[in-house]
C-alpha positions in Angstrom: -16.7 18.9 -10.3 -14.9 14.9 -10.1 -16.9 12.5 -9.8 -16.2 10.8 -6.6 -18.8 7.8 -6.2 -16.4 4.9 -6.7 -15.3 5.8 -3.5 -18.7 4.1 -2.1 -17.5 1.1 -3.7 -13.6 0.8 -1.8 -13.7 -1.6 1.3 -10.3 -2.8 2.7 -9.2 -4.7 6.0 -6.2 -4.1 7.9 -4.1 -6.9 9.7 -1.4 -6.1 12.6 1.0 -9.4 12.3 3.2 -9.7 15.2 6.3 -11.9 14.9 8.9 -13.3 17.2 12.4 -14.1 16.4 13.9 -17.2 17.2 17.2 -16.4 15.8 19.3 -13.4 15.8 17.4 -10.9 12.6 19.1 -8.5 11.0 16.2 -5.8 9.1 17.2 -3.1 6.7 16.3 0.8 8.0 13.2 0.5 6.1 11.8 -3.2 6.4 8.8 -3.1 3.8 10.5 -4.8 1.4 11.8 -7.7 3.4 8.5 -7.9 4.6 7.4 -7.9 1.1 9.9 -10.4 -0.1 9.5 -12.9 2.5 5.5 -12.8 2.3 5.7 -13.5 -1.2 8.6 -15.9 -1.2 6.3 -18.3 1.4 2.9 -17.3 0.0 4.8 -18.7 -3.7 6.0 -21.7 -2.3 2.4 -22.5 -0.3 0.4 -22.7 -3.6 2.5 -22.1 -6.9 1.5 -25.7 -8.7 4.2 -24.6 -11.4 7.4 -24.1 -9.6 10.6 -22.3 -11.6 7.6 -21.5 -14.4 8.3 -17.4 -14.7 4.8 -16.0 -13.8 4.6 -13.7 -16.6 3.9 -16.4 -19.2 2.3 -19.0 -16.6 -0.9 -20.7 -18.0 -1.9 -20.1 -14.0 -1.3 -16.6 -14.1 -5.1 -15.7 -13.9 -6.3 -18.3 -11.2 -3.1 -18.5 -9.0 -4.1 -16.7 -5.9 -0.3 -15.8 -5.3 -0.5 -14.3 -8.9 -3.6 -12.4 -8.5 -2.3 -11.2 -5.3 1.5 -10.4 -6.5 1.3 -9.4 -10.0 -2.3 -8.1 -10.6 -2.6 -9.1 -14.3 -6.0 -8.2 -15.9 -7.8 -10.5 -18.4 -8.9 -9.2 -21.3 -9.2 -5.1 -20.2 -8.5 -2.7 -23.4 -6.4 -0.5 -21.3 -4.6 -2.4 -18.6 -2.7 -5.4 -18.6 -2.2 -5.3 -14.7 -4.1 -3.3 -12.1 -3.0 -1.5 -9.0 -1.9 -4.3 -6.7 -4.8 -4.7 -3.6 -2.5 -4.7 -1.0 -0.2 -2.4 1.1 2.4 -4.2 3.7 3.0 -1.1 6.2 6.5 -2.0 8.1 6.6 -0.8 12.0 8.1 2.2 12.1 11.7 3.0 13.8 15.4 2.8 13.0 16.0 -0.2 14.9 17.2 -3.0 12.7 18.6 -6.1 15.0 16.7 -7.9 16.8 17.7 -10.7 19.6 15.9 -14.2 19.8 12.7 -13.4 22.1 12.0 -9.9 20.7 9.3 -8.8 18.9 8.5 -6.9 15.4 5.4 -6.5 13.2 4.2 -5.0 9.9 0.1 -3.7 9.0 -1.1 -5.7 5.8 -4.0 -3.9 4.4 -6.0 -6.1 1.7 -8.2 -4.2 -0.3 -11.5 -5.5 -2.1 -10.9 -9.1 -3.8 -8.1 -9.4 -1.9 -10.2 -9.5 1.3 -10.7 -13.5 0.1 -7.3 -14.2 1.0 -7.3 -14.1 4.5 -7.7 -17.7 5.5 -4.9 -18.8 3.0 -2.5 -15.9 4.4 -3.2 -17.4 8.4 -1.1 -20.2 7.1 1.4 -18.5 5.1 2.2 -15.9 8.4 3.6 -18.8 9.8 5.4 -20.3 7.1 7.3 -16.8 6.5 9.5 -17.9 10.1 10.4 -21.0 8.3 11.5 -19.0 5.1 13.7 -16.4 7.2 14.1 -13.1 6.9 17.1 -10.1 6.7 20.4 -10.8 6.4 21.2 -14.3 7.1 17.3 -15.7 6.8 16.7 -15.5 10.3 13.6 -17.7 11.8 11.0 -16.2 13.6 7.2 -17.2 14.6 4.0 -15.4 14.5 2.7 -14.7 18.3 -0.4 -12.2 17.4 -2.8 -11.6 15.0 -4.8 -8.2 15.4 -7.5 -6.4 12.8 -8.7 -2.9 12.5 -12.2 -2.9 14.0 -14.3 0.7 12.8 -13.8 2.7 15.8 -10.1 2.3 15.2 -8.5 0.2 17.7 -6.9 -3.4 16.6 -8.4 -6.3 18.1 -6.8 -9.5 18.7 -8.3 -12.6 16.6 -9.7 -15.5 18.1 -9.9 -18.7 16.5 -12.3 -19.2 13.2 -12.7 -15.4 13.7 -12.7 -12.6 10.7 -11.3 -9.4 10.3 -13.6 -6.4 10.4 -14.4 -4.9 6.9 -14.0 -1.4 6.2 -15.4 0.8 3.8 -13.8 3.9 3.0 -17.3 6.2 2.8 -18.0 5.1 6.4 -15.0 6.5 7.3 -14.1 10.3 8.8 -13.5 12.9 6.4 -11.7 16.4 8.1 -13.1 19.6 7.2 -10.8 21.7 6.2 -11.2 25.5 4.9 -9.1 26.7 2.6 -5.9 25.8 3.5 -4.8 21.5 3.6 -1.2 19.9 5.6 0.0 16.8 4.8 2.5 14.5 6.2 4.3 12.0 4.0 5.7 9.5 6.7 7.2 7.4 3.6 8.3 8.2 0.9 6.1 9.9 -2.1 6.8 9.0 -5.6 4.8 10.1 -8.4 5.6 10.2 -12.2 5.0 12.8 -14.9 5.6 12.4 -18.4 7.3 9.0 -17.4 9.4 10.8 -15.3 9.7 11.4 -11.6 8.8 14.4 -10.2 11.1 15.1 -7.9 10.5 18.9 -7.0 7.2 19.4 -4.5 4.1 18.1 -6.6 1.6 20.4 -7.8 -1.8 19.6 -5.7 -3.6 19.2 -9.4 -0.9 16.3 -9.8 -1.2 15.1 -6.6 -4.9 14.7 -6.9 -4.6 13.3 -10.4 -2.9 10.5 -9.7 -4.3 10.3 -6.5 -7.9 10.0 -8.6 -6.6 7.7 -10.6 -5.4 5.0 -8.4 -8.0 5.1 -6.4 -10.6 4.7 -9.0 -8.9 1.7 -10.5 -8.6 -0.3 -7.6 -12.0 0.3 -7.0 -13.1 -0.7 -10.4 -10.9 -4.0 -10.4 -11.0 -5.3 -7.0 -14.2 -3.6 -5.6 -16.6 -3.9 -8.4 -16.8 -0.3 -9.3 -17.8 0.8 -12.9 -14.8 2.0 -15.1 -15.2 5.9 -14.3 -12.8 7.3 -17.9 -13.6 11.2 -16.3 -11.5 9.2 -12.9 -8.9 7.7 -15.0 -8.3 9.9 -17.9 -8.9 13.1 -15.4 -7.5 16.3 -16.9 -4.6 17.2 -14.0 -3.2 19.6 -15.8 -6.5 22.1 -16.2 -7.6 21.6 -12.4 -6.4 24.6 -10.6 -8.3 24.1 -7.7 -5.3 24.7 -4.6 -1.9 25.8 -5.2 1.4 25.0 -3.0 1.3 27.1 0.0 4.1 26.0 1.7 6.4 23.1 1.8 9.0 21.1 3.5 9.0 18.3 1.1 12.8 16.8 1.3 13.8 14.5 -1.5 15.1 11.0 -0.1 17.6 8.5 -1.7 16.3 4.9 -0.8 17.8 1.6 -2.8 16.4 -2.0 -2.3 18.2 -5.3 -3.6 15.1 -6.9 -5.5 15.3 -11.1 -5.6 12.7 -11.0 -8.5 14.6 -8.6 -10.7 18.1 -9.4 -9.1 19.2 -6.3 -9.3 19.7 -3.2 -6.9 16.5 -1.1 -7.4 16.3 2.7 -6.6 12.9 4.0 -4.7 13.5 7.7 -4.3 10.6 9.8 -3.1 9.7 12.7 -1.0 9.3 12.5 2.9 7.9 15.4 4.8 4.9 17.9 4.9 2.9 20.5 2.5 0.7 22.6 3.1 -2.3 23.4 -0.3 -4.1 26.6 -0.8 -6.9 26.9 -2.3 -10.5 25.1 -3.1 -10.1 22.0 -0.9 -13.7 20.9 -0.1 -14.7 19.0 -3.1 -11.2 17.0 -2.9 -11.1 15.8 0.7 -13.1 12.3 0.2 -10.2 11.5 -1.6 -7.7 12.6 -0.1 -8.8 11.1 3.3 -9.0 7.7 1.3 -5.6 8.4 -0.1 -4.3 8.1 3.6 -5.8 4.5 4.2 -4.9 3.5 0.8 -2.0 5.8 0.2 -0.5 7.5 -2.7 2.1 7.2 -5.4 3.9 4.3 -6.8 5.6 1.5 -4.5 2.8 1.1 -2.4 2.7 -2.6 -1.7 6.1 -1.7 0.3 3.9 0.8 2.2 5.4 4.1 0.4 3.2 7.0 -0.1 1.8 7.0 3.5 0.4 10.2 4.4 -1.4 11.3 6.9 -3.8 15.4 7.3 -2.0 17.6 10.2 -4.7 19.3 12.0 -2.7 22.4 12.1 -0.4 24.4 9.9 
């Protein structure tokens, strides 16, 4: 049996940011990666002391909180020269992509751990993403609501000198389950094997792997965890726990234009439900983590979000 006790260690917040436009904004389809974008491109310009210096090779690149929060490098680990990044920007959900001066969008920031510390500096740089622009033709917009996730579930609007409610992922519900586990991937899942992706519906022993390992290292770098080598090393590939009992996994095509790499950037994945057979119980702490925290690569643009069906 895993052991699971880092989980004890993973606290998070969640932010609902509510924006007005003040110009005509034009989103893509899937607006986590403008959100992304234009976070970073006002949270850079708020505190980067070294501007045009490429952050890789940045003497800063350890202190700068835009760096700890946007690249994630680790000083002096054996193993890992960045971590998992401690945050996930979830867009609102929807196919609408214009919006008219006077209307309103939003995106969920969850900041995990460490990353809890930025709150006060990212009040400020909410409001200096309108001034930055966003979408097609930099639209301006203004912040008009700030809400937080409060542990009975329901967002609360901030008041002045106010701070968000911290959440730890132990306290939180875990579904029982018998023998048989549905998911729902509302965005889309992308998980590697061999350095490749897998694009046909994972295995829940790969799943789980990299589901174990993600978790466990975000808790050990941004949480305070121990290093847990049985969590990040874990065996995948012997753990025949659950099988595949049905799915209606689809494989999605989605390309972003990335600013940073300046290039177009493919981010296929899987979108849809499965359904696991098998041993469950021992698994479903993670697994119920994995859908605060979701799973897969691309999170910071919200991919991987996945949520248990009560039902098959």
């Amino acid at each position: 049996m895993v052991d699971l006790s880092f989980l004890r260690s993973l606290t998070f917040t969640r932010l609902k940011i509510t924006f007005r436009a003040a110009e005509p904004i034009i989103l893509p389809e899937y607006k986590g990666s403008a959100f992304r974008g234009c976070l970073g491109d006002a949270f850079k310009n708020e505190v980067c002391n070294r501007k045009g210096q490429d952050c890789d090779t940045c003497l800063e690149r350890f202190s700068c909180k835009f760096s700890k929060l946007y690249n994630s490098f680790v000083e002096g680990h054996p193993r890992y020269k960045k971590s998992p990044h401690a945050y996930i920007i979830s867009p609102m959900p929807g196919q609408k992509t214009k919006f008219e001066p006077g209307e309103t969008f939003w995106f969920v920031m969850t900041l995990i751990g460490s990353a809890v510390e930025m709150f006060p500096l990212l009040i400020s740089v909410f409001g200096q993403m309108g001034e930055t622009g966003i979408g097609k033709g930099h639209g301006k917009f203004a912040p008009v609501k700030l809400e937080y996730l409060d542990p009975e579930l329901n967002y609360i609007e901030m008041l002045h000198f106010s701070k968000p409610e911290i959440l730890s992922i132990s306290k939180l519900p875990v579904p029982a389950v018998d023998n048989r586990l549905s998911l729902k991937f509302e965005t889309p899942l992308r998980l590697k094997k061999d350095g490749k992706l897998v694009k046909t519906p994972p295995e829940f022993n790969l799943f789980t792997g990299r589901l174990l390992q993600r978790l466990s290292l975000l808790a050990h770098f941004h949480c305070g965890a121990p290093w847990s080598e049985e969590a990040v090393d874990f065996p995948f590939e012997t753990c025949h726990d659950a099988k595949i009992f049905r799915s209606q996994l689809e494989w999605v095509k989605w390309t972003r234009f990335s600013g940073t790499q300046g290039a177009r950037m493919n981010f296929d994945g899987h979108l849809g439900s499965i359904i696991y057979e098998g041993n469950l119980k021992q698994w479903m702490p993670l697994i119920a983590a994995g859908t605060w925290l979701h799973a897969g690569l691309t999170t910071t643009f919200g991919l991987g979000k996945f949520h248990i069906l009560n039902d098959d």
